[in-house]
N, C-alpha and C positions, 0 to 999 in steps of 0.2 A: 138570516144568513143566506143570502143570495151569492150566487157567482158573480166575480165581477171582471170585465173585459180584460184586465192588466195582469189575471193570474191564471197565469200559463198552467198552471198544473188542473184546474176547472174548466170541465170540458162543456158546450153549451151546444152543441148541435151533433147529429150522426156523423156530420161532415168531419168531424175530427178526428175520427179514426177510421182506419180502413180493414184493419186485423185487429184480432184480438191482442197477438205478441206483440203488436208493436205500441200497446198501451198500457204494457206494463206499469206501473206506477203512477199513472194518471188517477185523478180523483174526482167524485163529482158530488158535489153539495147543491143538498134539497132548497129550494126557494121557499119552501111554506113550511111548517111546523107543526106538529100533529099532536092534538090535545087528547089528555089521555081522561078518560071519561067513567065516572064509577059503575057504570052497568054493564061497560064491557071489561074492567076488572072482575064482576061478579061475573060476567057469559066466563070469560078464560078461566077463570080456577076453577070453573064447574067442567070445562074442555080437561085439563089437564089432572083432576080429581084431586083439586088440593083442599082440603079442608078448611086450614089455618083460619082462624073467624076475623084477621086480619083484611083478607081478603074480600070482605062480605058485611064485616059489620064498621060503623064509624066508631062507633064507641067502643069496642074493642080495640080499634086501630089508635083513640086517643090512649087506653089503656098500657099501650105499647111505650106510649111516648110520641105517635105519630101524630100530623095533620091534616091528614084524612085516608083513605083506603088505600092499603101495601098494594102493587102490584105482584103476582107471581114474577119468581126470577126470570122464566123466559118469557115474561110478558113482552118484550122489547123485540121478540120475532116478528108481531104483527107489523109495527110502522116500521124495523129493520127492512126485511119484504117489497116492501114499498118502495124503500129508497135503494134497496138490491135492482128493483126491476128499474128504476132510472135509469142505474147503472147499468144494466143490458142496453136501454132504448139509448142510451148517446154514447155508452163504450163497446160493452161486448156486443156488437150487435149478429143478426143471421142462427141465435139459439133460440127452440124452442122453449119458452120456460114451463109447460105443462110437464116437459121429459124430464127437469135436472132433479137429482137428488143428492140429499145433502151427505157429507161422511163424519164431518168432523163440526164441531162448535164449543167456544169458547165465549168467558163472560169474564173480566174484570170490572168489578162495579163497586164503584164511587162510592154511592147512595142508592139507597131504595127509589123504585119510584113511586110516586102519588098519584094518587086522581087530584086534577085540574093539572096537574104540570105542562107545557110545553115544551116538545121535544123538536131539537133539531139536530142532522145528521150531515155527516160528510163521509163518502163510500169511499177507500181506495183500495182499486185493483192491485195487488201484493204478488200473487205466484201465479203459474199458469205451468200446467205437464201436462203431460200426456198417460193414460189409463184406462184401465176395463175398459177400451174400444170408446172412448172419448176423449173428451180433457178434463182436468179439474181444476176448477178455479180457487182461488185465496182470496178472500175480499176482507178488509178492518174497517170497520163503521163506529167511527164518534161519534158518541150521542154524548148533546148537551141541553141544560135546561134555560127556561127564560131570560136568565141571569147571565147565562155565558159560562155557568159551573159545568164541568166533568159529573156527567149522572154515570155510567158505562160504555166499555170499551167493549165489540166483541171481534171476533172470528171466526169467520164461516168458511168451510170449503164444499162446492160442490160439483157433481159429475155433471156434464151435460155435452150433449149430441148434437151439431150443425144441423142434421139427416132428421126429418121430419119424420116420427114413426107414423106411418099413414093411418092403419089398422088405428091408433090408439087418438089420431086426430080425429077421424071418423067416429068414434063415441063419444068425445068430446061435443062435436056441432050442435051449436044451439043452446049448449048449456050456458048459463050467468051464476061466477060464482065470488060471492065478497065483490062485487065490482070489476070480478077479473074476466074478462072474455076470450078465449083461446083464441092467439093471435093478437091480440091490440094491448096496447101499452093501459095501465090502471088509471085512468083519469085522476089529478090532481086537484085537490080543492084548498083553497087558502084557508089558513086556519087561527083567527085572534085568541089568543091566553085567556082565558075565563078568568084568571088571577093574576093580571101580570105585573101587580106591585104585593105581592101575597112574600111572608119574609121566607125566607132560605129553610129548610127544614133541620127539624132538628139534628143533631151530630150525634153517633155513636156515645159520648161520652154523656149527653143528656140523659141516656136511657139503661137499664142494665137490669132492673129488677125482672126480667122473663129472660134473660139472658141463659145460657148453659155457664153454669161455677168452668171455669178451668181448674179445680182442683179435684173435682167430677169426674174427671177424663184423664186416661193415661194412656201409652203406645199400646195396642193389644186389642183395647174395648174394641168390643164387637157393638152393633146399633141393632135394636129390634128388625126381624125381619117384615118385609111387607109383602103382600101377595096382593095383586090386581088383575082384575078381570080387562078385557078391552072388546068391544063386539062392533059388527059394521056398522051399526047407529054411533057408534063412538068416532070411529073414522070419518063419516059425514061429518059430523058434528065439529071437530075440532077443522075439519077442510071449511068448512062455512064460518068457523069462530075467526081461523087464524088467514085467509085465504090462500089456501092451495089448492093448483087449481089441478096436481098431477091425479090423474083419473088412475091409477094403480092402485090405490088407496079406497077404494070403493068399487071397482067395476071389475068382474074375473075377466071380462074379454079382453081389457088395457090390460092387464097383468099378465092373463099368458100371452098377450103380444111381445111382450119383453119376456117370456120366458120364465118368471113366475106362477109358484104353485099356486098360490090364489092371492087378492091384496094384501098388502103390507100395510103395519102401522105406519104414521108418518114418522121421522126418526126424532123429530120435534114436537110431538107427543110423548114417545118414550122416554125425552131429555127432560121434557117439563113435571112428568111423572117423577121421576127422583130425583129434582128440584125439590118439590113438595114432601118427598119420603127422606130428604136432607133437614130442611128447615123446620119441619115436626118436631124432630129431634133436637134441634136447634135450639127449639123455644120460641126464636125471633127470627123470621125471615129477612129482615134487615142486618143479620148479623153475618152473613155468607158475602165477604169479601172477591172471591174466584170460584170460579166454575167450571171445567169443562170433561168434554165428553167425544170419546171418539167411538164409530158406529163400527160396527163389524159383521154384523148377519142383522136382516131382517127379521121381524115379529109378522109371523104369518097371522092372517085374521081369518078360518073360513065361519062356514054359518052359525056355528055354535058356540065362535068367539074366543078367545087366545089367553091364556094366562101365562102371567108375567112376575116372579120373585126379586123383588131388589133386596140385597143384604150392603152392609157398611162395615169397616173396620179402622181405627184411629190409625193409620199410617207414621203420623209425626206427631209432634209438639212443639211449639215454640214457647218456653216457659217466659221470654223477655215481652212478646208480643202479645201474649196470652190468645195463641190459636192453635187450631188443629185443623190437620190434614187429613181430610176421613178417603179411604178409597171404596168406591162404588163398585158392586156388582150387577147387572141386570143376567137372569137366567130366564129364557122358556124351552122348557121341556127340559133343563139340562147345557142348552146350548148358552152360551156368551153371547149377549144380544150390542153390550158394549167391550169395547178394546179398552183403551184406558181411560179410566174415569174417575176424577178427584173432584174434591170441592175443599173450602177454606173456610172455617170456621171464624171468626173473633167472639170469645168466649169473655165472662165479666172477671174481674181481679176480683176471685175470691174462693 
């Protein structure tokens, strides 16, 4: 899926924009394609502490009905990322991206993804305001597979600052992290499909026996609660898994520069954490149609590391579709870690 000169809405150089507002709805599509690979399936659900033996085993993932290893649901932040920071180097350009942070993220998804699939993207800038002494951006990234199929759709929004925080650049210098260097755009590597006549994966309707019954569930059910630890080895961890390269996230100095009590989780940690405490419950992580999650307060991490409660409760029912609408809680200490937070079930006819 490359750019091509005749379409006006594909932007190919800095030169094409000069502000942010005035690129509203511009888009920019990846030239290379990003192969999603089984080991970094296993690195990310070990990042994100998902269990699911989907993730990790093949034979369990044939078990499923699958053709080879589930990716976690926010696996698709890694090469998302990627093709976000594109989008800064030829649209939004003059933000740091060690400073942005995210608020909001959303996920309609197609199909699951596999290790071997080849993913390609096309970013388009959507919203753009003004807030907490920055702006926030809106960005929608289609992701499609070798084929040309719809894998997922997402939504991201995030804060970010023109104004270099000095203090927080200065602890940065010299660091290398995922490929990402403070200050320079993520090098791109072309990327051939390990599988690219491999057939179409299987459909929802192939598969059903680990599914959750819909007759299991009604408006009210409450979902086992989960309780998670999170410590600053984890916060490296998932910075190095997923690359981010914002130093808040690990360093007290970058964190009280901004005025935090000490580092934050990343808020795509905390999103991909009940991802996992969704799909357990599920049965099948192939079976979560929509996703999303709005952020609201930070997960403080200091030395002796943070805990985190997610609780769930069936919100809806679709008896014609056979799904449900679970709404998510995240608590630490008591506090509301998320604002609003649902997810969509497709549950089996029976």
């Amino acid at each position: 899926m490359r750019p091509t000169p005749d379409d006006s809405r594909l932007l190919d150089s800095p030169a094409d924009s000069a502000t942010a507002s005035s690129t509203l709805g511009q888009s920019y599509r990846t030239s290379d394609c990003y192969v999603v690979g089984r080991e970094k399936i296993r690195e990310f659900a070990r990042a994100v502490q998902d269990h699911h033996p989907v993730h990790r085993s093949e034979q369990a993932a044939a078990d499923h009905g699958y053709a080879g290893l589930v990716a976690p649901l926010t696996f698709i932040s890694i090469p998302a990322f990627l093709a976000q920071v594109g989008m800064f180097d030829r649209v939004v350009q003059g933000y740091d991206l060690s400073q942005i942070m995210q608020t909001d993220h959303s996920l309609a998804i197609h199909r699951p993804i596999l290790a071997g699939d080849a993913l390609c993207f096309e970013v388009e800038f959507e919203s753009l305001r003004k807030a907490f002494g920055g702006e926030i951006f809106g960005f929608k990234c289609s992701v499609t597979d070798q084929h040309g199929d719809k894998v997922i759709t997402t939504r991201t929004s995030f804060v970010g600052r023109p104004e270099v925080n000095i203090a927080a650049t200065r602890i940065c210098d010299g660091l290398l992290m995922q490929n990402f260097r403070h200050g320079t755009a993520i090098p791109r590597q072309l990327h051939t499909p390990e599988h690219p006549d491999r057939p179409r994966p299987t459909t929802a309707a192939d598969r059903g026996r680990n599914m959750l019954p819909f007759s299991a569930i009604a408006v009210g059910h409450e979902l086992p609660p989960r309780i998670v630890s999170v410590r600053l080895g984890d916060l490296v961890n998932y910075a190095g898994v997923a690359g981010d390269p914002n130093p808040i996230h690990w360093s007290d100095d970058a964190a009280a520069s901004v005025d935090l009590e000490s580092p934050v989780a990343q808020g795509m940690l905390m999103i991909g954490i009940g991802a996992g405490y969704i799909t357990a419950w599920a049965g099948d992580p192939g079976m979560v149609t929509d996703y999303a999650v709005r952020l609201t307060s930070p997960v403080y991490v200091r030395s002796g590391g943070a805990t985190v409660e997610y609780t769930g409760k069936v919100k809806a029912v679709d008896p014609d579709r056979k799904t449900a609408t679970i709404a998510i809680t995240a608590k630490q200490n008591g506090r509301k870690i998320f604002g609003r937070a649902v997810a969509v079930i497709q549950c089996a006819d029976r």
